[in-house]
C-alpha positions in Angstrom: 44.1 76.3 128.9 45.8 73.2 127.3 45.0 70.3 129.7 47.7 67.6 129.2 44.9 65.0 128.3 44.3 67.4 125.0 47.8 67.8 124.7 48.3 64.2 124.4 45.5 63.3 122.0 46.5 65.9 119.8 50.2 64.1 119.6 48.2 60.7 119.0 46.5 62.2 115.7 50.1 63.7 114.8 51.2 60.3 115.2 48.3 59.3 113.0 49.1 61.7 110.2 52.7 61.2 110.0 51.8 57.2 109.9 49.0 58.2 107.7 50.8 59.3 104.2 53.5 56.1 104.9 51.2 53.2 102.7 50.2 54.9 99.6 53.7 56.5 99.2 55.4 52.9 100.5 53.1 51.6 97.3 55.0 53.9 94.8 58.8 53.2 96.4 57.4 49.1 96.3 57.9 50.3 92.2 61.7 50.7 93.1 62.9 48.7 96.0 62.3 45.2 97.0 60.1 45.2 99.9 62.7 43.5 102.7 64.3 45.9 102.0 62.0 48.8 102.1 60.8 47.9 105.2 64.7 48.0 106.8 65.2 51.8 104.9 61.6 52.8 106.8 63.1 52.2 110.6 67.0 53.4 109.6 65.3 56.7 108.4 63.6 57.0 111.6 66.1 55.9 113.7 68.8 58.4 111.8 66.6 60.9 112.1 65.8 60.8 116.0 69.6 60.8 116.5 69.6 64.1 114.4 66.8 65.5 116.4 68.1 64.3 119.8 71.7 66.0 118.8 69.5 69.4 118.6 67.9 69.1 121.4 71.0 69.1 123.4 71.2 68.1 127.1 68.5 70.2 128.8 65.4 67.9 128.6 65.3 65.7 131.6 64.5 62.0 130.6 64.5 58.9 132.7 66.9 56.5 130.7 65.9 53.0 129.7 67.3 50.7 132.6 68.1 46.6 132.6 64.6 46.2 134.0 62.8 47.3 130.7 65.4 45.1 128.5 63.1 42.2 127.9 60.5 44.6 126.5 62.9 46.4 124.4 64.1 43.0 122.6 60.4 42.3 121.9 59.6 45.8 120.5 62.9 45.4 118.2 62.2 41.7 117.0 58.4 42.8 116.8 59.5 46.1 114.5 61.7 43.7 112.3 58.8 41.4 111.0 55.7 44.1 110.6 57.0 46.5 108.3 58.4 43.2 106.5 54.7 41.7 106.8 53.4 44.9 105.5 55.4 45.5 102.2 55.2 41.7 101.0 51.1 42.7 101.4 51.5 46.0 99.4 52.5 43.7 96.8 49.5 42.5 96.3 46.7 44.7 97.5 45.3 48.5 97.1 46.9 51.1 99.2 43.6 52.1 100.2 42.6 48.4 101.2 45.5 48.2 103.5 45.2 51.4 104.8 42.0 50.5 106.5 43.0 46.9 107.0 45.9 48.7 109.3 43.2 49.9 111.8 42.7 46.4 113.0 45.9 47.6 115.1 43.3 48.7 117.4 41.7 45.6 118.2 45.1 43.9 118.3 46.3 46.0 120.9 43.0 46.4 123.0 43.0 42.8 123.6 46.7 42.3 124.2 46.2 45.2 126.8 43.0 43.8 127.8 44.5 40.1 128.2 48.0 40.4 129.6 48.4 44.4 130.6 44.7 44.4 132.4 43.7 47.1 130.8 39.8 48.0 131.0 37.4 47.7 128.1 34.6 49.6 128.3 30.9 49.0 126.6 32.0 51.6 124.0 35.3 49.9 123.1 34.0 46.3 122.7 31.1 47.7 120.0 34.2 49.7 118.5 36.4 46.6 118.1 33.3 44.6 117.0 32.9 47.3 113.8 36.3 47.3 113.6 36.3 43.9 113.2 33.7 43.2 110.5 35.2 45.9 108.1 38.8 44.5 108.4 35.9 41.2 107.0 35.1 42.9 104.4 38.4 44.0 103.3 40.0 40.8 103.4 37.5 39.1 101.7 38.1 38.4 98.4 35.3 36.5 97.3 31.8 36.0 99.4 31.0 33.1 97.5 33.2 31.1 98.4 34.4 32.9 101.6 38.4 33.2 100.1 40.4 35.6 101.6 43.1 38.0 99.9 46.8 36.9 100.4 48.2 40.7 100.5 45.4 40.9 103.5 46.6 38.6 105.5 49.9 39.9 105.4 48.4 43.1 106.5 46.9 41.4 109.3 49.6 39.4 110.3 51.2 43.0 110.6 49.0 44.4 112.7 49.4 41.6 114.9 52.5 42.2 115.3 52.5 45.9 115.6 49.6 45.4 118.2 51.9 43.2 120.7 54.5 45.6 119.9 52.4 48.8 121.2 52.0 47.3 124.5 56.0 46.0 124.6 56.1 50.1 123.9 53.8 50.6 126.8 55.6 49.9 129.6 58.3 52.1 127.8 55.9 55.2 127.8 57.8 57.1 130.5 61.1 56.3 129.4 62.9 59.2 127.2 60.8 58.7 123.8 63.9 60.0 121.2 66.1 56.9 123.1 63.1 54.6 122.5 62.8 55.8 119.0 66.1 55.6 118.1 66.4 51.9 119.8 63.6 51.2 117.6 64.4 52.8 114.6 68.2 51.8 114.5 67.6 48.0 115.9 65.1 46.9 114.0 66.1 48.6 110.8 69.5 47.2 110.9 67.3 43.4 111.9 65.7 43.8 108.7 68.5 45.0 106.9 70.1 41.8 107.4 67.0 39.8 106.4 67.0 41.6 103.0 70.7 40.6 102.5 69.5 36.8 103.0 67.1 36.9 101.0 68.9 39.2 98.3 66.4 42.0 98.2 69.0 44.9 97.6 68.3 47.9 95.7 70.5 50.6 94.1 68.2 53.6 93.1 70.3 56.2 95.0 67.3 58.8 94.9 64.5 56.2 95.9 66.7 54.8 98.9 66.8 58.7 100.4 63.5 59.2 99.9 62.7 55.9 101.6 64.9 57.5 104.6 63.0 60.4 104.9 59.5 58.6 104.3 60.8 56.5 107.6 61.9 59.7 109.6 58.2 61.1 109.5 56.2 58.2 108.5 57.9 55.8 111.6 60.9 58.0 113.3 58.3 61.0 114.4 55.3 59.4 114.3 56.4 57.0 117.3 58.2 60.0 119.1 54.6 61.3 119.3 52.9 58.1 119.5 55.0 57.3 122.7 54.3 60.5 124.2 50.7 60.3 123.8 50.5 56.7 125.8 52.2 57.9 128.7 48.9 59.9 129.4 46.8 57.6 127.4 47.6 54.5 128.2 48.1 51.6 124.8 44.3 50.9 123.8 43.4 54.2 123.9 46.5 56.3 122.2 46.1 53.4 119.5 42.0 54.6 118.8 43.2 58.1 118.5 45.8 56.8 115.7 43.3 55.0 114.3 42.5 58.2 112.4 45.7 57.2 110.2 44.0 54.8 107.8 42.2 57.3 106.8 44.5 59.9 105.4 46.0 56.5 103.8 43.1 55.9 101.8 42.8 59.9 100.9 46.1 60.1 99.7 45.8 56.5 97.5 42.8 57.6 95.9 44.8 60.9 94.8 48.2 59.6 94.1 47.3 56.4 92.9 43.7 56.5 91.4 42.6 53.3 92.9 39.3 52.8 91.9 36.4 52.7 95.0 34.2 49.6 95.1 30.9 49.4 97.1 32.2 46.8 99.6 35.2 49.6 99.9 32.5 52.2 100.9 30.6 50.0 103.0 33.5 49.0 105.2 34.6 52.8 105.0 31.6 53.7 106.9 31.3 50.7 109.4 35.1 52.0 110.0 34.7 55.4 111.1 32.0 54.5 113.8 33.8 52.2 114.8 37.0 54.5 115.3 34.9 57.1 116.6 33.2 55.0 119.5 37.0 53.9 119.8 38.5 57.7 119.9 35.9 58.8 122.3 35.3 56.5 125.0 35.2 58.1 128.9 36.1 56.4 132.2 35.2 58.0 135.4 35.2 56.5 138.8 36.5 56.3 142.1 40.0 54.4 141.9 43.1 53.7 144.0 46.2 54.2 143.5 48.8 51.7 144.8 52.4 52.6 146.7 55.0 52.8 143.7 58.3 54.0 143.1 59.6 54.9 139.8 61.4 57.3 137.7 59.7 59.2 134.7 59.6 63.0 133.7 56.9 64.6 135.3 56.1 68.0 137.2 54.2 68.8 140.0 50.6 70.3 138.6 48.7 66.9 138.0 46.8 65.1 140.6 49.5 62.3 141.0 53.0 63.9 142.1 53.0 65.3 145.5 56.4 65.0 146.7 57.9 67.1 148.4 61.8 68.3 147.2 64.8 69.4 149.6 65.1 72.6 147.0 62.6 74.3 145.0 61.6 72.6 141.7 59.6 74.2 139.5 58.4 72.5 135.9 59.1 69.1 134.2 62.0 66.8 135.7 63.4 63.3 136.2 64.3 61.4 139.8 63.2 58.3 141.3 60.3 59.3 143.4 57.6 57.5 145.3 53.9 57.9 145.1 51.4 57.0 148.3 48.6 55.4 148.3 45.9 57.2 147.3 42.2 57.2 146.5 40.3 59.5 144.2 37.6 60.5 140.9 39.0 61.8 138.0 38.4 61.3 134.2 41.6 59.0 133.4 43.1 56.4 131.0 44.9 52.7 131.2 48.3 54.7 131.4 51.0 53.4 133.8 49.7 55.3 136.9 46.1 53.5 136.6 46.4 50.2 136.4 44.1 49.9 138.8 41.6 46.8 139.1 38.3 47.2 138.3 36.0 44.6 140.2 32.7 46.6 140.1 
């Protein structure tokens, strides 16, 4: 049987796949369109194409709605969406696909110490040695020259992206348990249309009719489903850890540059590869088990009945996923569990 645990990691990795192909095929549109602009046509594609999806779906999914009390978090994750996709075209400029592929996995650490810093969550022993390799090969990357320690300009652009992207996954957080097509299409629609106008500024229009769709549809997979999953996957995962699972997306990056784009593989390249995946891996696979409590809280979210957290009772029989303000008692027990938004629980021990 499919624990929902599983479920949700194997929606992070979707998430990481559909994010994966976005950089080396973002390098070939970069041939066509200006990147402002680019980076607008990424987010309308998504956000177009969660408002397709959420017209199929119809009415019979029960989501809880986003509410005025979520509103300052949803300004930040639009203003946050507007300037990394921007960040990360102006550095496809000028670096490999494959260099900011990997670079993008500093997302991790981002986020982990955002979470860690303003959100509480935990960091385990694992974690910190994951963010620490994580770390030194985003180093490597960005270094352009040892010798006199300079530092590529398309990788700081990269990082400055990540930055962003990393506040932004924790903005998305406290999101998780709202409906994740509404969040998407927020997302996708709002920031699009943000950067949309920042192209116009700046002038950074392009008219390749063909290259502008496929830039829609690269941003419907690459950003509109990817987040759909992504989101999904935090509401049992919690920020840190959904973002170690989609760490796997660099990687498929840098497969897919080496094929489309023959960029050529230098030993630095290989050495940061493999400092990378132990460092995701450490990251991907971390545990936490112990005796926790949980807190009196009243909230609505979709949810059902079989997990260890939702023991109201209903007036009529309910069985299955649905949506209603409900309350949960305090309550004290061991379970393998993640920073979602039903543990965050101190840990003083």
């Amino acid at each position: 049987m499919v624990t929902k645990r599983v479920f949700a990691i194997f929606q992070a990795i979707m998430a990481a796949v559909c994010y994966g192909i976005s950089i080396p095929l973002s390098k070939i549109l970069l041939n066509k369109i200006e990147p402002l602009f680019l980076a607008s046509l990424l987010y309308i594609g998504a956000g177009i194409g969660m408002l397709i999806v959420n017209f199929l779906r119809g009415k019979n999914i029960s989501e809880a709605k986003i509410t005025k009390k979520e509103l300052p978090y949803t300004v930040a994750m639009v203003l946050l969406d507007i300037a990394a996709p921007i960040f990360l075209m102006v550095g496809l400029l000028t670096t490999t696909s494959s260099n900011a592929s990997l670079i993008n996995n500093f997302e991790i650490v981002t986020t982990t110490l955002i979470a860690l810093i303003f959100f509480k969550e935990v960091v385990g022993r694992r974690m910190w040695i994951a963010i620490i390799l994580i770390t030194i090969s985003t180093i490597i990357l960005s270094v352009k020259d040892f010798s006199s320690l300079s530092f590529s300009v398309g990788s700081i652009f990269v990082l400055i992206a990540c930055l962003c992207w990393g506040i932004e996954n924790n903005c998305t957080r406290m999101l998780s348990l709202k409906d994740p097509l509404q969040i998407v299409i927020i997302k996708g629609l709002g920031s699009g249309f943000g950067a949309l106008m920042v192209a116009l500024i700046f002038s950074e229009l392009s008219y390749n009719i063909l290259y502008i769709l496929l830039a829609l549809l690269l941003g419907f997979v690459s950003y509109g489903l990817s987040i759909f999953f992504y989101i999904y996957a935090q509401r049992e995962l919690g920020a840190s850890r959904t973002s170690a699972y989609y760490a796997f997306a660099p990687f498929i990056g840098v497969g897919l540059s080496f094929l489309l784009l023959r960029e050529s593989i230098t030993p630095s390249f290989l050495v940061a590869l493999l400092i990378m995946l132990i460092g995701t891996y450490l990251a991907a696979f971390e545990k936490h088990n112990h005796k926790h409590k949980h807190s009196y809280m009243e909230h609505d979210h979709r949810h059902n009945h079989s997990d260890e957290h939702h023991h109201h009772l209903h007036n009529i029989n309910i069985d299955g996923e649905h949506t209603h303000m409900h309350i949960h008692e305090n309550i004290e027990h061991t379970h393998n569990h993640t920073p979602d938004l039903h543990h965050t629980h101190d840990h003083k021990e």
